[in-house]
C-alpha positions as CSV (number, residue, x, y, z in Angstrom):
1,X,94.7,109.5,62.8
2,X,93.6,105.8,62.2
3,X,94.6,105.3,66.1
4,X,92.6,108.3,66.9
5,X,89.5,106.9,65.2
6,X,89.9,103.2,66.4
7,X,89.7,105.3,70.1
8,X,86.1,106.6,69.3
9,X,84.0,106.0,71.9
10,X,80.4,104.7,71.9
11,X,79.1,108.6,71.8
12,X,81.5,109.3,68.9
13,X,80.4,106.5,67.1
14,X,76.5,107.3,67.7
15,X,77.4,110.8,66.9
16,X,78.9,109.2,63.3
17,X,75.8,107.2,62.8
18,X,73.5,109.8,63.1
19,X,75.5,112.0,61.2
20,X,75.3,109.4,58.0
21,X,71.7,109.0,58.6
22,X,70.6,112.7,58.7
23,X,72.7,113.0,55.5
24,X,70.8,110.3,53.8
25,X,67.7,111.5,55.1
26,X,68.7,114.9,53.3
27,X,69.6,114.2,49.9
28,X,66.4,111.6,49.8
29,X,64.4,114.3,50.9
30,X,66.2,117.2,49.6
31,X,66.2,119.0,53.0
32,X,69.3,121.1,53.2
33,X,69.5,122.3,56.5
34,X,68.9,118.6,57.3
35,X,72.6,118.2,55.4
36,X,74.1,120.8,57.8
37,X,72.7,119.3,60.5
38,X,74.5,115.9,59.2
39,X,77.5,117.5,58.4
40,X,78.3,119.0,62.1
41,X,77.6,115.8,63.8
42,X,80.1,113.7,61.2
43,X,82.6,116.3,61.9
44,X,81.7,117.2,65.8
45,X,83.9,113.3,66.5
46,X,86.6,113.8,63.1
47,X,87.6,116.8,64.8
48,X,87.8,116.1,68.2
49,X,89.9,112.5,67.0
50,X,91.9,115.1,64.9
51,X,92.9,117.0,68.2
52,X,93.7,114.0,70.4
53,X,95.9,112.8,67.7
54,X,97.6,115.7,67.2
55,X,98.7,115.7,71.3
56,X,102.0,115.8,71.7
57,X,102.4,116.7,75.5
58,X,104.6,114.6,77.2
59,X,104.0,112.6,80.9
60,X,106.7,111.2,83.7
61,X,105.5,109.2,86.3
62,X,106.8,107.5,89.6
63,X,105.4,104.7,91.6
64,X,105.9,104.1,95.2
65,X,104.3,101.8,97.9
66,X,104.5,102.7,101.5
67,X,105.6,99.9,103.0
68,X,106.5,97.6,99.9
69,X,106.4,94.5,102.3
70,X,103.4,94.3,104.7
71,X,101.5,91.6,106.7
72,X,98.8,90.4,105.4
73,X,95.0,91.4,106.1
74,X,97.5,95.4,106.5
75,X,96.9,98.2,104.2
76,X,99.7,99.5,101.6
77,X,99.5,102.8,100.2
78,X,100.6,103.3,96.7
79,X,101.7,106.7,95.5
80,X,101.7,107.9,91.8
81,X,103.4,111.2,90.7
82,X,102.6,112.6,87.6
83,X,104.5,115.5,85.8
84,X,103.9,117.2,82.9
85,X,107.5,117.6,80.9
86,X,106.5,119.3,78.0
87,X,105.7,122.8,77.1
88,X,101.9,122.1,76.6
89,X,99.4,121.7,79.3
90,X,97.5,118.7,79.0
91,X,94.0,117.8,79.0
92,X,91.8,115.7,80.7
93,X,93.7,112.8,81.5
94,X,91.8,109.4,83.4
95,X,94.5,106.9,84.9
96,X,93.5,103.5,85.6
97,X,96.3,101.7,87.2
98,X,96.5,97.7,87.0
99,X,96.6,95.6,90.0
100,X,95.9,91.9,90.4
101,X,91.9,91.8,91.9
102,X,93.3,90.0,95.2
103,X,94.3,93.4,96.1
104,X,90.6,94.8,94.9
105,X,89.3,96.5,91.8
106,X,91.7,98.3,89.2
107,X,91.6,101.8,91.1
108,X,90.6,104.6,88.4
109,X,91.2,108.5,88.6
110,X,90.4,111.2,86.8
111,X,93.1,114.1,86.7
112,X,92.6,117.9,85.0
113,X,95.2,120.0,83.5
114,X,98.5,119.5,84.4
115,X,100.5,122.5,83.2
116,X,103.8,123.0,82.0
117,X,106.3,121.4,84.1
118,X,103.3,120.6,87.0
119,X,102.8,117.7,89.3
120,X,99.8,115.5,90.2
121,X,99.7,113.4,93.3
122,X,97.1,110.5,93.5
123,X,96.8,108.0,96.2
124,X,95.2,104.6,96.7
125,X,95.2,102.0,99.6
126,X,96.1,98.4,98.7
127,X,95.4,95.3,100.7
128,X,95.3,91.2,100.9
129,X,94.6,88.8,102.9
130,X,96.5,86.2,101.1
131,X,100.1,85.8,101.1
132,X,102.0,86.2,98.2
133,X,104.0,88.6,95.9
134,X,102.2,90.7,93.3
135,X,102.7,93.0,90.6
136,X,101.3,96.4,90.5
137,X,101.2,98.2,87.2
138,X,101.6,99.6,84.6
139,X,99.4,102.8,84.8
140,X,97.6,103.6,81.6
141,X,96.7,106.9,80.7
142,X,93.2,107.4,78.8
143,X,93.6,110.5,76.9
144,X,90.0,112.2,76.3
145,X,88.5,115.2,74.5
146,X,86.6,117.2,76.4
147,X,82.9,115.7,74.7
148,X,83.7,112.4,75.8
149,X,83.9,111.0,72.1
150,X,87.4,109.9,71.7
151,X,89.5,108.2,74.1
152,X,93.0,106.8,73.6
153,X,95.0,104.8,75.6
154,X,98.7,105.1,76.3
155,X,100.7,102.5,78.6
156,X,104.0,103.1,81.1
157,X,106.1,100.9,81.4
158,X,107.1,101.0,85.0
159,X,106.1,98.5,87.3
160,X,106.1,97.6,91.0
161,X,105.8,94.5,93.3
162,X,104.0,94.4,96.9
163,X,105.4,91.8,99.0
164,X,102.2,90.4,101.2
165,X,104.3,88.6,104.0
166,X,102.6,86.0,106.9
167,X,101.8,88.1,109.9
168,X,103.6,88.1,112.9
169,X,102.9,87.8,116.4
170,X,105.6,88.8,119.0
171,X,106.4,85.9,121.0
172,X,107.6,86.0,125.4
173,X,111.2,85.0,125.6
174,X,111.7,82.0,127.0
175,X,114.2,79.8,128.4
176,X,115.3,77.2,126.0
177,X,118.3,74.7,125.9
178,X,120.8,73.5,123.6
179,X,122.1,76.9,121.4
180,X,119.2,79.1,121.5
181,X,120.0,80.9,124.8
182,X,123.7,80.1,124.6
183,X,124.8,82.7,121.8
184,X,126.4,79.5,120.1
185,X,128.7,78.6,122.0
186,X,127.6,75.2,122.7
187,X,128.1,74.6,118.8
188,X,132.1,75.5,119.0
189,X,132.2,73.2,122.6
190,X,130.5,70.2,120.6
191,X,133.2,70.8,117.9
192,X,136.1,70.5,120.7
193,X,134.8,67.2,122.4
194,X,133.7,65.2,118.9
195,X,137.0,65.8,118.0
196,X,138.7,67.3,114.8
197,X,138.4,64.2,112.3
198,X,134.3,64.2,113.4
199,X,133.1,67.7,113.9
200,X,135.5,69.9,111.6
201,X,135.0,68.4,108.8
202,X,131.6,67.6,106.2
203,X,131.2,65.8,103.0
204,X,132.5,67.8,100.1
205,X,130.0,69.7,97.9
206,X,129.8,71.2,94.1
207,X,132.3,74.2,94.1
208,X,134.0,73.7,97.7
209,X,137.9,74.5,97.3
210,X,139.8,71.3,96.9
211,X,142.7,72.6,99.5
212,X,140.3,72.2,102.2
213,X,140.0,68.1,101.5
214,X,140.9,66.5,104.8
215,X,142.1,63.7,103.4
216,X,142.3,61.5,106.4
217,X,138.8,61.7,107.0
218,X,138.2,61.0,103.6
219,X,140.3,57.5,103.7
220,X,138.2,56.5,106.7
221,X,134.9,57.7,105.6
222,X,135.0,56.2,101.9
223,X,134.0,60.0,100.9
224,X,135.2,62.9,99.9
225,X,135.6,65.2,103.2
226,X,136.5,68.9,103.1
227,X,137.3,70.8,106.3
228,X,134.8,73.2,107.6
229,X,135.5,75.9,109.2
230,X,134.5,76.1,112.5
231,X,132.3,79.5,113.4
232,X,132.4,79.8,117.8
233,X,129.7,81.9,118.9
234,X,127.3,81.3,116.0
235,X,123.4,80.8,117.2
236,X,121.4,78.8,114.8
237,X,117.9,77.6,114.9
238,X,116.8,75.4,112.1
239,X,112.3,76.0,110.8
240,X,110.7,72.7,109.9
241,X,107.5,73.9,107.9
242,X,104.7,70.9,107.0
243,X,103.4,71.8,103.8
244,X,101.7,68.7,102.9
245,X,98.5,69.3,101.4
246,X,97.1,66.2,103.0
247,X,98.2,67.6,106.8
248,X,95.8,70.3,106.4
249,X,92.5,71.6,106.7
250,X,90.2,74.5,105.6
251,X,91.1,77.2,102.6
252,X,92.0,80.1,102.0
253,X,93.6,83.0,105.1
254,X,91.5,80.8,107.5
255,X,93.3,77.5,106.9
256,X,95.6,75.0,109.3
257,X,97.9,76.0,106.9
258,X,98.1,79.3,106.7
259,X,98.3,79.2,110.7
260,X,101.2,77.2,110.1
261,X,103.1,79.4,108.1
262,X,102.2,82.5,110.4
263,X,103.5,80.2,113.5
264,X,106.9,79.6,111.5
265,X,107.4,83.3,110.7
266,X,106.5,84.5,114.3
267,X,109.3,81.9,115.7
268,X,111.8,82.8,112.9
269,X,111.9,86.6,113.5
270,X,111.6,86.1,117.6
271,X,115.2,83.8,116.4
272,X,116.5,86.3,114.1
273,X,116.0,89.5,116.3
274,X,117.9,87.5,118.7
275,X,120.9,87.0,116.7
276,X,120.4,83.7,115.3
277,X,121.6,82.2,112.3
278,X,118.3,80.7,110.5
279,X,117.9,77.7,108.5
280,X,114.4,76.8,106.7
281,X,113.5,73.3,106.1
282,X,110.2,71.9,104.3
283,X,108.8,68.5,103.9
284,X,110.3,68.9,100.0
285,X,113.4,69.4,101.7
286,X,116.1,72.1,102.2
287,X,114.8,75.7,101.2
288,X,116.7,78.9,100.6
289,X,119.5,77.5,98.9
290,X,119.7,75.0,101.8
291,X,122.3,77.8,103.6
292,X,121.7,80.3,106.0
293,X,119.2,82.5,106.0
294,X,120.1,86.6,105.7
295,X,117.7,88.3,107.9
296,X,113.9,88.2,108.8
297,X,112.9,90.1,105.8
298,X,114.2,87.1,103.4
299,X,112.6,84.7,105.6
300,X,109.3,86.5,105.6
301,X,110.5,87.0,101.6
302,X,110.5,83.3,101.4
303,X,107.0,82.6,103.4
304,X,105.1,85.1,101.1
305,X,105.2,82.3,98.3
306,X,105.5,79.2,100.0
307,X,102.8,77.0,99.2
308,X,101.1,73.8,99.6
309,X,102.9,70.3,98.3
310,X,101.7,67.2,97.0
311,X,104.1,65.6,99.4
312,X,102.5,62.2,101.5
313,X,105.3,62.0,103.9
314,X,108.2,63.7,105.4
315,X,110.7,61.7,103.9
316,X,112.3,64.2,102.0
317,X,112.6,66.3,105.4
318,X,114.8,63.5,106.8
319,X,118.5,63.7,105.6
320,X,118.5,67.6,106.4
321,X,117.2,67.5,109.3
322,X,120.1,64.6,110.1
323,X,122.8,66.6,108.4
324,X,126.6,67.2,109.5
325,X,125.9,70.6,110.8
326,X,124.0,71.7,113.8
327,X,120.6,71.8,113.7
328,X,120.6,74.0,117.0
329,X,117.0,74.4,118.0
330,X,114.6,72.9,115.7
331,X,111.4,74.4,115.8
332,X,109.0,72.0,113.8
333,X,105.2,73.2,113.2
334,X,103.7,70.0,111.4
335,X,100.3,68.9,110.5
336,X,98.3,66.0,110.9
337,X,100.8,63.3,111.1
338,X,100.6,59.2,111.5
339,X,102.5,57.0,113.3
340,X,104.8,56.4,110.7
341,X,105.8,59.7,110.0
342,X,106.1,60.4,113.7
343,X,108.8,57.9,113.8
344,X,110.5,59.2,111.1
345,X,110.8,62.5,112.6
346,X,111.3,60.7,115.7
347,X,114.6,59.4,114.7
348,X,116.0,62.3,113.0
349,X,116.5,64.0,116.7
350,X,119.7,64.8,118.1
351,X,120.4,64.4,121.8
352,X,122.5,67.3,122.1
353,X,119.6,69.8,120.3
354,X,116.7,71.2,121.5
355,X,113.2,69.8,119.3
356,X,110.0,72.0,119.9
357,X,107.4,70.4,117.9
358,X,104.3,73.0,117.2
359,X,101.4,70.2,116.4
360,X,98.6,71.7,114.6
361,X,95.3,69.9,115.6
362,X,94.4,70.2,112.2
363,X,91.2,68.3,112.2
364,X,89.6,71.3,114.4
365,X,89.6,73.5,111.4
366,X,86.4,71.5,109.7
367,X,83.4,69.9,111.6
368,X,84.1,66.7,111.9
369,X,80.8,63.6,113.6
370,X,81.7,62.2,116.7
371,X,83.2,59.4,115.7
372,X,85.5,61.1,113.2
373,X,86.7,63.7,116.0
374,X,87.7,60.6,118.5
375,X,89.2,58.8,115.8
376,X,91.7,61.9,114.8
377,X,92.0,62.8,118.6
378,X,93.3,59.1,119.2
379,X,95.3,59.5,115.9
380,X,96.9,63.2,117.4
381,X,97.6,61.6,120.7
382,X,99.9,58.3,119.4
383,X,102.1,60.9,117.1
384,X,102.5,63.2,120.3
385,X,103.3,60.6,121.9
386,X,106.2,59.4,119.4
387,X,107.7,62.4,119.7
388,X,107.3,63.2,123.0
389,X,109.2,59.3,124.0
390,X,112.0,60.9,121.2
391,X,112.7,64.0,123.1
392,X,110.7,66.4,121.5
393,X,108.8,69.5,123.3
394,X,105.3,69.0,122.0
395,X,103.2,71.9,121.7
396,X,99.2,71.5,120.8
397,X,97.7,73.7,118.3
398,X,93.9,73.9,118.8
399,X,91.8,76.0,116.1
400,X,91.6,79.7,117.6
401,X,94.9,78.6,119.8
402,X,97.5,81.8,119.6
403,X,101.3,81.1,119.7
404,X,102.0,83.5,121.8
405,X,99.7,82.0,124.3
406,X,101.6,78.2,123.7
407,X,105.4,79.5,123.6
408,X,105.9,79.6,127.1
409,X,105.5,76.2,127.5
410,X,108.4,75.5,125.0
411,X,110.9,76.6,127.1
412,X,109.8,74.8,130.7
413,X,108.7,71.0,131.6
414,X,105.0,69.8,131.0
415,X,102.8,71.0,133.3
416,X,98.7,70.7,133.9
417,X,97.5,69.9,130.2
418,X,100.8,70.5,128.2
419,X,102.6,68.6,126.1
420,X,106.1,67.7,126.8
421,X,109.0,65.1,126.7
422,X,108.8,62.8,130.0
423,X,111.2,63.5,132.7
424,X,114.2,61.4,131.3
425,X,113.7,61.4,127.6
426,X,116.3,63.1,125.4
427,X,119.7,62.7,127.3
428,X,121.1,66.1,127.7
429,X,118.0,67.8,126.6
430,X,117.4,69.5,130.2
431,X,120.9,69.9,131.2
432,X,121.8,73.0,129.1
433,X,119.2,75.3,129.8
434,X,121.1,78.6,128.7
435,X,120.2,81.9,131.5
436,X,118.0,84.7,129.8
């Protein structure tokens, strides 16, 4: 009962303070239908607290989101089911269910009777335009008499998450050397002319099996080598994200870096549908557990909650990106970068794998004076060309630029206003061109 009253609502309580008034205003005057009057509207709210107190119907309820992982600036709908278990009917019931206010204000229904052994059905769209994963729920039940003057609260427990992934643009298939159009078999010939000592084994890591220490490898190395085993016909493409908050420009869905991320997801589910092994690399390092990743839906998992990092170079990047292992194709979508960190990246390319290097023009995101345009223009061009002398396919990334409309020229020689390697640079790099 003391729950019941705490639950009054503003009219119960008006209702109470009127009541105690009038009943003042009686005995002072000694009006006694002035009493009566009092009496009804102190016990119009005791009652009605009484009654909701006394409820003791009994509720199920089942969330469900349709899809649970959806693109953002996409709709989700969320479906509650509500069924009465006990032998009573219930009364009016108001549901307010909690969600976080990215995905809009706290949607709030109002439900009748539910009968004996009934269901309710209430729907409600969700949507974000910002990445991320987010909790939906619980539902709380407001439990009302039918006067409006108490109203009590009751809390499930059940909760949800919506997954609000990067969207993705279909990319053109293209031709592309080095494993990507190869089905991996390139990987298992590289193992066969390095030689065993070279190519089949790695440096040993926490929890490897100690029978697999090839210890002749590990007498000329001067570390512990294990033997790996070798995986023909295994595609791989390895994702270099820049998340450096200092690469990037603008806020918010709009941002170089949200572009970014949407490039990277785009070019790691065109891999994946394809068959390929994927590997995710930030400039903080190795990401999903520095292994392969699963499928496109734990990529996409991953990118939902990637954010910026308070990273000023790519150093971190570096000894991943030269590890044992093959990179395969390295797609690389970078921000603003200087000449140092061009280099760096520079260097960390193998001859025998394929770098496509997605260069978002950053600067173009935020109106910059003459002077300051020409100077990150001239800036843009020296890092391009770094890479470009290193091998690297450079694609530029203007603000309102699609990928789509820039992959094809990953796959094919520069051409009219694209960026690519010169003729000769990066030995090897145009002599395994794998057939569609």
């Amino acid at each position: 009962m003391r729950a019941a009253l705490s639950g009054l609502t503003t009219r119960g309580r008006c209702l109470l303070a009127a009541g105690a008034a009038a009943a003042l205003c009686g005995i002072a005057l000694g009006e006694r239908d002035l009493l009566r009057v009092a009496v009804f509207l102190v016990a119009l709210p005791l009652v009605a607290a009484a009654v909701v107190a006394r409820t003791r119907f009994r509720l199920s309820c089942s969330r469900s989101l349709a899809p649970s992982r959806v693109p953002a600036g996409q709709a989700s709908e969320v479906r509650l089911a509500l069924e009465n278990v006990s032998f009573l009917p219930t009364g009016l019931l108001l549901l307010e269910d909690e969600v976080p206010y990215t995905l809009g204000g706290r949607p709030r229904f109002t439900v009748d009777r539910i009968g004996p052994g009934q269901e309710r059905i209430v729907r409600y769209p969700v949507r974000s335009d910002a990445r991320g994963r987010y909790r939906i729920g619980p539902l709380r039940l407001r439990l009302a008499d039918p006067f409006g003057l108490v109203e009590l609260t009751r809390s499930f427990t059940t909760v949800d998450q919506l997954t609000v992934v990067p969207a993705v643009q279909a990319l053109p298939a293209v031709r592309m050397g080095g494993a990507w159009e190869s089905g991996g078999e390139s990987v298992s010939r590289s193992v066969a002319i390095r030689g065993d000592d070279d190519a089949a084994t790695r440096e040993y890591r926490n929890g490897d099996d100690l029978r697999k220490v090839h210890w002749r490898s590990t007498a000329r190395v001067g570390k512990l080598m294990v033997r790996r085993e070798e995986r023909p016909w295994q595609s791989r493409a390895t994702l270099l994200l820049d998340t450096r908050a200092g690469a990037h420009r603008g806020e918010g869905p709009g941002s170089s870096f949200e572009w970014a991320v949407s490039a990277v997801a785009s070019a790691g589910v065109h891999a994946a549908r394809r068959g390929f092994a994927i590997r995710m690399i930030t400039d903080t390092g190795a990401t999903a557990g520095g292994g392969d990743i699963a499928d496109e839906g734990a990529l996409l998992d991953h990118l939902a909650e990637v954010g910026l990092s308070h990273n000023p170079g790519m150093e971190a990047a570096a000894p991943p990106l030269r590890g044992t292992e093959g990179l395969g194709t390295l797609i690389a979508v970078l921000g603003l970068l200087d000449a140092e960190q061009a280099a760096l990246l520079a260097s960390t390319r193998s001859p025998a794998d394929v770098s496509v290097a997605v260069l978002v023009d950053a600067s173009g995101w935020i109106g910059l004076s003459p002077r300051a345009q020409a100077e990150a223009e001239a800036a843009y061009d020296a890092a391009a060309g770094i890479l470009m002398r290193a091998g690297w396919r450079v694609l530029r990334a203007r603000h309102g630029d699609t990928l789509p409309r820039l992959w094809p020229s990953a796959g094919q020689r520069p051409a009219g206003g694209v960026l690519g390697p010169p003729a000769g640079a990066g030995a090897g790099a145009g002599t395994r061109d794998g057939a569609r």
